[in-house]
C-alpha positions as CSV (number, residue, x, y, z in Angstrom):
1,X,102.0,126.0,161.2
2,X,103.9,122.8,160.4
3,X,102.6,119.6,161.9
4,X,105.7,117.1,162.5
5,X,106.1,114.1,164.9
6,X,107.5,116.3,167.1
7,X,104.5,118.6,167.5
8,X,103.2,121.4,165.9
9,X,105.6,124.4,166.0
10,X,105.4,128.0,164.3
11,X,106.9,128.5,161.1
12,X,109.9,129.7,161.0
13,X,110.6,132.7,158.9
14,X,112.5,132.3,156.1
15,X,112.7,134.3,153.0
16,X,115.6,131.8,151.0
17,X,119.3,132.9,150.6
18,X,121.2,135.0,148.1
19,X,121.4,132.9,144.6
20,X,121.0,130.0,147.0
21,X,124.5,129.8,148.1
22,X,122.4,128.7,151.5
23,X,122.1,125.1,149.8
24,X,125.7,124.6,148.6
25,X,127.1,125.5,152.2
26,X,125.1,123.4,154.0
27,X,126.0,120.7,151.7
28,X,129.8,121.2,152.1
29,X,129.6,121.6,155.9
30,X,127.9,118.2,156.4
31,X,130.5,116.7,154.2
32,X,133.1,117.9,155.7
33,X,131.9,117.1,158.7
34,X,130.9,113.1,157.5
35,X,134.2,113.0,156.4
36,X,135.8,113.5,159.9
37,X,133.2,111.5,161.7
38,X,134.8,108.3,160.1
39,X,137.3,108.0,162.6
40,X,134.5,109.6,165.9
41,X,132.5,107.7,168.4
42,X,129.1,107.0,167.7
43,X,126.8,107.6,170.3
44,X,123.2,107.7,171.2
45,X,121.5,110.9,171.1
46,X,117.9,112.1,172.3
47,X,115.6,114.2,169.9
48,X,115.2,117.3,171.2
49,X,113.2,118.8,168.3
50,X,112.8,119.1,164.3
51,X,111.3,121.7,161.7
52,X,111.0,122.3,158.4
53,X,109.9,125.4,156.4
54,X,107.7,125.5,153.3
55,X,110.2,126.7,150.8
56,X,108.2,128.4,147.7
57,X,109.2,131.1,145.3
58,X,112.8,132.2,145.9
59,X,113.0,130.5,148.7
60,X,114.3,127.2,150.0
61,X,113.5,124.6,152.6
62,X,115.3,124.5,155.7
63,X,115.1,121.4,158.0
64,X,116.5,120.7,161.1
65,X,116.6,118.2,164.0
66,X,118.1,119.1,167.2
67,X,119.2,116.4,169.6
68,X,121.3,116.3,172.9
69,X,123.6,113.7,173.9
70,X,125.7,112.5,176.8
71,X,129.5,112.0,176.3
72,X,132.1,111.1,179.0
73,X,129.2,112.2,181.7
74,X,128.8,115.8,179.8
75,X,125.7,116.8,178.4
76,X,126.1,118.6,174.8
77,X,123.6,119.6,172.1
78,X,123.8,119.7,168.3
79,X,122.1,120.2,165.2
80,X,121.8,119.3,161.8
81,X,121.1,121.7,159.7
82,X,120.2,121.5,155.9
83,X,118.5,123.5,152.9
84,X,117.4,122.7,149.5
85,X,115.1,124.1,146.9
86,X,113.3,120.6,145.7
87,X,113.9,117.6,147.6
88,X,111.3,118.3,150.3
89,X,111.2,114.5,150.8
90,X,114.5,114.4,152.2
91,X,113.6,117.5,154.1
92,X,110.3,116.0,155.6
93,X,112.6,113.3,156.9
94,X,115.3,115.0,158.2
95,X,112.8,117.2,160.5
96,X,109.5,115.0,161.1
97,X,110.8,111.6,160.8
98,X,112.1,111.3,164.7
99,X,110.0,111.8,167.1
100,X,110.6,113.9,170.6
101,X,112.7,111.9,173.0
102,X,113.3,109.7,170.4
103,X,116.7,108.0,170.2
104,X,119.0,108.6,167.0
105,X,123.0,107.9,166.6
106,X,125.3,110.3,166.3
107,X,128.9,110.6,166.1
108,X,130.9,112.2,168.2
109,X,134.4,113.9,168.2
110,X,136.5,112.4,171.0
111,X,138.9,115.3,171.3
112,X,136.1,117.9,170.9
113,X,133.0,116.8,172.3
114,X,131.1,119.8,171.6
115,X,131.1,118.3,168.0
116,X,128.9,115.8,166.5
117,X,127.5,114.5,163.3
118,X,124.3,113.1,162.5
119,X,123.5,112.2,158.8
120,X,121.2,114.3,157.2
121,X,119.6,112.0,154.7
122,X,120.3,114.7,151.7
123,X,122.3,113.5,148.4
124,X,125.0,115.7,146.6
125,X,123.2,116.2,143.5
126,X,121.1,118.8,144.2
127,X,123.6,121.2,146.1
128,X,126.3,120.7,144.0
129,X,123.9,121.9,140.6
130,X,122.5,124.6,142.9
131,X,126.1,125.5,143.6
132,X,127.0,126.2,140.1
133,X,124.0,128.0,139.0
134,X,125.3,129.9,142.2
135,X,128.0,130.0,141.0
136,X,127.5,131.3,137.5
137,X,124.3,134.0,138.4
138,X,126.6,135.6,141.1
139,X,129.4,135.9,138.1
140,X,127.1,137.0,136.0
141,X,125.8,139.7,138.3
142,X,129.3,140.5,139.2
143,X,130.0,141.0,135.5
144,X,127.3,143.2,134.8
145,X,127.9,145.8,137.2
146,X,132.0,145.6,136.8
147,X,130.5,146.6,133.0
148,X,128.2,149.1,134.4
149,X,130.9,150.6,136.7
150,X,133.6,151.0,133.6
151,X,131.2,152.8,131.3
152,X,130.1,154.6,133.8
153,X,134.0,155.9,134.5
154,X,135.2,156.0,130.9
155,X,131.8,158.0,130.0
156,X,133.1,160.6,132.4
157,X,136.4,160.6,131.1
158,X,135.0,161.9,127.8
């Protein structure tokens, strides 16, 4: 169990993501997504609920907040949704700093309501280092077994 503001709430299970590539997509969705909301509406939002896992050995720590909002007298929901493998501070306040029915500010996309934006609270730094380690294990792996598959063929060939 993981105790939040919110209330307690199972665990979620969550065994981490291949080479972490979890962390640097995350990352890039909720800049993408900041990016855009420059020009949205913000609006006020109701927490509907947060949680965090514990992270540990190959694994990372996903937090979450879920909130629900009202826009042009339509109810929508979103979610934002981030992972690292060290900064469990920003994680902790991402998921257990806003408490239920709480009120937060989101931003909202005028021609697609359904879309919204909170700010996570999670730097660049971490992502984007996770990202090329990533990057350079999953090449690494990739070249190893290209290697193993052409001396596997050119032994036959002998």
């Amino acid at each position: 169990m993981f105790e939040t503001d919110i209330g307690i709430e199972k665990e979620p299970e969550h065994s981490g993501s291949f080479m972490y590539w979890s962390v640097p997509y995350y990352w890039l969705k909720e800049w993408r997504l900041s990016r855009a909301a420059g020009e949205w509406i913000p609006t006020s939002a109701i927490v509907e609920s947060g949680y965090r896992t514990k992270g540990g050995y190959k694994e990372t720590i996903r937090a979450e907040l879920r909130y629900s909002y009202q826009f042009n007298q339509q109810h929508y929901f979103g979610e934002m949704v981030r992972e690292c493998v060290f900064d469990s501070t920003a994680a902790n306040a991402l998921a257990c700093d806003h408490s239920k029915g709480g009120q937060i500010t989101v931003f909202v996309n005028p021609a697609d309501p359904d879309q919204s934006y909170f700010p996570s609270g999670f730097g660049a730094v971490e992502p984007i280092l996770t990202g090329a380690l990533a990057l350079l294990s999953t090449s690494l792996l990739l070249f190893m077994l290209v290697g193993m598959l052409v001396a596997g063929f050119t032994g036959n060939l002998r």
